[in-house]
C-alpha positions as CSV (number, residue, x, y, z in Angstrom):
1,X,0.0,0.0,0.0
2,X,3.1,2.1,0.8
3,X,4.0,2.4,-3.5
4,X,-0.2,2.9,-4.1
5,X,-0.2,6.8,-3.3
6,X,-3.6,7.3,-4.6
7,X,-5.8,3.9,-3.6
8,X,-8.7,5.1,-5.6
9,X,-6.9,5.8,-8.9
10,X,-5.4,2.7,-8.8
11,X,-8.8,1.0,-8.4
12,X,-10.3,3.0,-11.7
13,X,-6.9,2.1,-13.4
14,X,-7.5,-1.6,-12.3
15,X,-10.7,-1.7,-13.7
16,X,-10.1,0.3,-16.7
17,X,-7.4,-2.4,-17.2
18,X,-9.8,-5.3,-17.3
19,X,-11.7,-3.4,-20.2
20,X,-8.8,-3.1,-22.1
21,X,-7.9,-6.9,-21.8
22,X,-11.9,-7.8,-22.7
23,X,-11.1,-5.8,-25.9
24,X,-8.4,-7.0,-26.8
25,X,-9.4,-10.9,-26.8
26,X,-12.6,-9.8,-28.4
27,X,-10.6,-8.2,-30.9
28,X,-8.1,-11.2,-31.3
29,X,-10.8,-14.1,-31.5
30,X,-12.2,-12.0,-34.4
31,X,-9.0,-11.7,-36.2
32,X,-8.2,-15.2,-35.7
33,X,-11.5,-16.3,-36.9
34,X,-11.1,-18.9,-34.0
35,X,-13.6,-21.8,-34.2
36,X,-16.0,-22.5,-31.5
37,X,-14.5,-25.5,-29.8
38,X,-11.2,-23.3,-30.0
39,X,-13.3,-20.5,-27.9
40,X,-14.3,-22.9,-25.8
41,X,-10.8,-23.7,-24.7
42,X,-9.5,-20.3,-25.0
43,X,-12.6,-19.3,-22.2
44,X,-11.4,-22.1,-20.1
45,X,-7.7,-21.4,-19.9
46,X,-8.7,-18.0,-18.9
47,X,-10.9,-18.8,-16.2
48,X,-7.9,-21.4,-15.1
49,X,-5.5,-18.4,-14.8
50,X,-7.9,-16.2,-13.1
51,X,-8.6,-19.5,-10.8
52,X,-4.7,-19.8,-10.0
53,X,-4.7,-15.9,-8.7
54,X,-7.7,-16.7,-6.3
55,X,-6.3,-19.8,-5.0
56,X,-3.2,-17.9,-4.0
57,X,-5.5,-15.2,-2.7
58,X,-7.2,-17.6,0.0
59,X,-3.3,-19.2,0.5
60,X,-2.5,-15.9,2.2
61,X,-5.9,-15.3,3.6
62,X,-5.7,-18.7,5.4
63,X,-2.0,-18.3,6.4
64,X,-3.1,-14.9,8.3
65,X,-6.1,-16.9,9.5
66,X,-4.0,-19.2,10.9
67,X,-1.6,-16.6,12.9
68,X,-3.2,-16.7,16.0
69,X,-2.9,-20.4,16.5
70,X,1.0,-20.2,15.7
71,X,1.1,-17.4,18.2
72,X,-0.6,-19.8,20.7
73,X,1.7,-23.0,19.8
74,X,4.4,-20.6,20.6
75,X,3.4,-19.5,24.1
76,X,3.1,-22.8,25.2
77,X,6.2,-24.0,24.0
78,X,8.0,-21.1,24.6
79,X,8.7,-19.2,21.3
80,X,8.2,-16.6,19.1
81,X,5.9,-16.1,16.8
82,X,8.7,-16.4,14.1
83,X,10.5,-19.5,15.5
84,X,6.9,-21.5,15.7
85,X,7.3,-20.5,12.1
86,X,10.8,-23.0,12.1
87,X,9.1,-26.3,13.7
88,X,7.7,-29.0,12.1
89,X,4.5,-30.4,12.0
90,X,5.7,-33.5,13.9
91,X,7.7,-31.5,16.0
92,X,4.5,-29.3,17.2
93,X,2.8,-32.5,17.9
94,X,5.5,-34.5,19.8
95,X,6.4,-31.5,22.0
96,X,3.0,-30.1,23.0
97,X,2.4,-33.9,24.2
98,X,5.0,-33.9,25.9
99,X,6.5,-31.0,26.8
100,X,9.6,-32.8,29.1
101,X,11.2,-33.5,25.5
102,X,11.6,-29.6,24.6
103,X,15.5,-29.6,26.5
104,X,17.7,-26.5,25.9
105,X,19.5,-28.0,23.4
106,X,15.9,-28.5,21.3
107,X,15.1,-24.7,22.1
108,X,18.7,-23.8,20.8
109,X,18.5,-25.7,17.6
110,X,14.8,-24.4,16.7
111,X,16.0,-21.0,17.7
112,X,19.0,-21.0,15.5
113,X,16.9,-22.2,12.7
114,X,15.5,-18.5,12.5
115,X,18.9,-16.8,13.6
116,X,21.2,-18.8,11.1
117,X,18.9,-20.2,8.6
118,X,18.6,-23.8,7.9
119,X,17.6,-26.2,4.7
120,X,14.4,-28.4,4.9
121,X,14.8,-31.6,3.0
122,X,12.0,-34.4,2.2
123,X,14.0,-37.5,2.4
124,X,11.0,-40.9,2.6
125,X,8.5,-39.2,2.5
126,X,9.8,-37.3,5.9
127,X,11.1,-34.0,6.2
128,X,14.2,-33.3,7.7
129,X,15.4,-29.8,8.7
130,X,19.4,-29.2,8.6
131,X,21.8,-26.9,9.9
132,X,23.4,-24.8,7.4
133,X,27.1,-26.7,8.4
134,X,25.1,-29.5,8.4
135,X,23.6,-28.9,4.8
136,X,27.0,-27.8,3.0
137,X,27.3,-30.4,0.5
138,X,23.5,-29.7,-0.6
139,X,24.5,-25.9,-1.1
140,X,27.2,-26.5,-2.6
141,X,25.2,-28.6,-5.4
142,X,22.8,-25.4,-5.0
143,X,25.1,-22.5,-5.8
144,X,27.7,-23.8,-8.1
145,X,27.4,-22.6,-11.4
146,X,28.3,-24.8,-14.6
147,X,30.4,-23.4,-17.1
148,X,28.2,-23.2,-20.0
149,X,28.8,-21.5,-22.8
150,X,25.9,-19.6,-24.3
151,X,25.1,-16.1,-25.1
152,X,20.9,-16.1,-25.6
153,X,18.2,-17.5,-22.5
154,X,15.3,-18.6,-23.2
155,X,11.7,-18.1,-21.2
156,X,8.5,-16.1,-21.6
157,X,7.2,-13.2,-22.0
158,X,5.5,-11.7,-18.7
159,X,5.0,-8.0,-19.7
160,X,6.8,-6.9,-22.8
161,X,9.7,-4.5,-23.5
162,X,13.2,-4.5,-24.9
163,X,15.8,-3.0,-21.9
164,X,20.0,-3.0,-21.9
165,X,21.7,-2.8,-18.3
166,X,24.3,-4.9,-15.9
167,X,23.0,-7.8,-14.7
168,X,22.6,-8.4,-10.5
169,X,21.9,-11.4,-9.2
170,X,19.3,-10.8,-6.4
171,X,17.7,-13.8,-4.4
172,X,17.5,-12.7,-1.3
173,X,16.9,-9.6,0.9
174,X,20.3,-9.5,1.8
175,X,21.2,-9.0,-1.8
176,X,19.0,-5.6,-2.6
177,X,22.2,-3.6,-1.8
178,X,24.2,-4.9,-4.9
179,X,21.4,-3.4,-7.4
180,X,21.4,0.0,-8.4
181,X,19.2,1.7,-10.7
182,X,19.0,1.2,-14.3
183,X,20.0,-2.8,-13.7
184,X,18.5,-5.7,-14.4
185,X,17.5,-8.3,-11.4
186,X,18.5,-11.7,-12.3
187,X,16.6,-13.8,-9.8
188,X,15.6,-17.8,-8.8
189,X,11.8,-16.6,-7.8
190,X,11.2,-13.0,-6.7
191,X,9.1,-11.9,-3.5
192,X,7.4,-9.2,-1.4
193,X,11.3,-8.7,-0.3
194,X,13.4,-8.1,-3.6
195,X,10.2,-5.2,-3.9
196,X,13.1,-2.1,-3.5
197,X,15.2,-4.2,-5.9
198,X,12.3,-4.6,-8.0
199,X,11.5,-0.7,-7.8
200,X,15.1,0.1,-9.2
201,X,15.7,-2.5,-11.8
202,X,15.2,-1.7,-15.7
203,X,13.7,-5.2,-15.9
204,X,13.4,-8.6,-14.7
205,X,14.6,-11.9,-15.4
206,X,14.1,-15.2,-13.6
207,X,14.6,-19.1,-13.7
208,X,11.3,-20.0,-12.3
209,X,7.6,-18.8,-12.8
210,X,4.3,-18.4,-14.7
211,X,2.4,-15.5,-15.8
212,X,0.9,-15.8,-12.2
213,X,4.0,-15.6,-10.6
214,X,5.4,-12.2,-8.1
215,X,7.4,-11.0,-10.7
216,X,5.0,-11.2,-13.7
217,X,2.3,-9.7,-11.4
218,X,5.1,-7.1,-10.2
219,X,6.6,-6.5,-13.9
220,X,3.2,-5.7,-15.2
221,X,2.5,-2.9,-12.4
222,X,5.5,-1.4,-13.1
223,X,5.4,-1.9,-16.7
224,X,8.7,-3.3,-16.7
225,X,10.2,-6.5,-19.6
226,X,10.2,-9.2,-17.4
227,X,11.0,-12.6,-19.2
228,X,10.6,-15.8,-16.7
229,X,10.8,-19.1,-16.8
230,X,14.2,-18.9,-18.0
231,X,15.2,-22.5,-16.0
232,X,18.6,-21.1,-15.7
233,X,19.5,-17.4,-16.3
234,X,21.0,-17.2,-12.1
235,X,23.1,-20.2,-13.3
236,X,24.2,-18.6,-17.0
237,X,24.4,-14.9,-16.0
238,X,26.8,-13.4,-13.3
239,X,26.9,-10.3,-11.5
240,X,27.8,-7.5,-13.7
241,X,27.2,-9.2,-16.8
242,X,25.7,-6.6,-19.5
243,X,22.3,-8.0,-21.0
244,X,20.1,-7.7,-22.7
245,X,16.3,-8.4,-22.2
246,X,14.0,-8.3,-25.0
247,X,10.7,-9.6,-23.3
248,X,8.9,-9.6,-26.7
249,X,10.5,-12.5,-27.9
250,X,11.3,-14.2,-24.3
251,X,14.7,-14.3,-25.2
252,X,18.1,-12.9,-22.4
253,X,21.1,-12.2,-24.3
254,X,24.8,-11.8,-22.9
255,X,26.4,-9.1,-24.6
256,X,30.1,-8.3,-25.1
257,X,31.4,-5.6,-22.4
């Protein structure tokens, strides 16, 4: 709400946008003569994109829901509302039944989670949350970067535009710093955190990521070329690379320096 100066605008602009887009279908399914059945599916399609945005709207509405239950596990087992957010499901249960089992050395570990980050992994079927020296091997595999030669990415199109810049890798909050403005934000999956990175980039670009995704929602409020679903621009790309972006096509190219 803090980047919506003028709520009510927005709204009409919002709206007016939904016009447009009527229009413009109308306007395509009668320049490509489209046959009914072909309607048909075109309709459905929309309706399951529009279906995807709700779903993700009652995701967050149930998570906040939710809240004062966490808060409540938390009290009793003596943590914060963010640490409840670092136990398991398992864990909740075996330690609310028996509450002798939570020893200082499980309180440390839970709390360290939050304070030093951890890795959650499913191994049978079970999940299994490790310490970050405990989950070195699997970052390693992670981060490490092949060395692949090629000079064009390929993903789609999430709001168009053709943009030049230096290319910052940005997955985390810790990373906004690196990004000034003018650059482009190379990212796994953006989120409601990158949003200052997002607000000074020229464009986006990321691995992962449908036309429902954060930064194709965020890229076409800001009418910025965002190409996603790359697969593997944060492997190709490094920081400082120049590249460019040309959203129309869904296509990332490295450029000579």
């Amino acid at each position: 709400m803090k980047l919506i100066k003028n709520p009510e605008e927005k709204i009409k602009e919002i709206k007016n946008y939904k016009k447009i887009i009527s229009q413009q279908k109308r306007t395509l399914k009668g320049k490509l003569k489209l046959k009914k059945e072909n309607i048909s599916l075109l309709n459905k399609i929309a309706s399951m994109i529009f279906l995807k945005a709700y779903r993700k709207e009652f995701l967050i509405y149930s998570n906040f829901c939710f809240e004062p239950i966490l808060k409540e596990i938390g009290r009793r087992l003596g943590f914060s509302l963010p640490e409840t957010r670092f136990i398991t499901l398992e864990e909740i249960k075996k330690y609310l039944l028996n509450k002798k089992l939570l020893n200082k050395k499980i309180k440390s570990m839970i709390k360290n989670r939050l304070k030093k980050g951890c890795v959650s992994l499913t191994v049978d079927k079970k999940i299994r949350i490790l310490s970050l020296k405990e989950s070195k091997k699997y970052l390693k595999l992670i981060r490490e970067k092949p060395e692949i030669q090629t000079t064009q990415i390929k993903g789609n199109c999430a709001y168009p535009g053709k943009v030049k810049g230096v290319a910052r890798i940005i997955n985390l909050k810790e990373d906004i710093g690196k990004i000034k403005k003018g650059e482009i934000l190379v990212s796994r999956a953006t989120n409601p955190d990158l949003i200052i990175a997002m607000q000074k980039a020229a464009g986006f670009v990321t691995d992962e990521g449908g036309i429902t995704s954060h930064a194709a929602i965020v890229a076409r409020e800001m009418k910025k070329p965002c190409v996603i679903g790359t697969k593997n621009a944060t492997k190709l790309i490094k920081d400082g690379d120049l590249i460019e972006v040309d959203a129309n096509k869904g296509v990332v190219k490295k450029l000579k320096s």
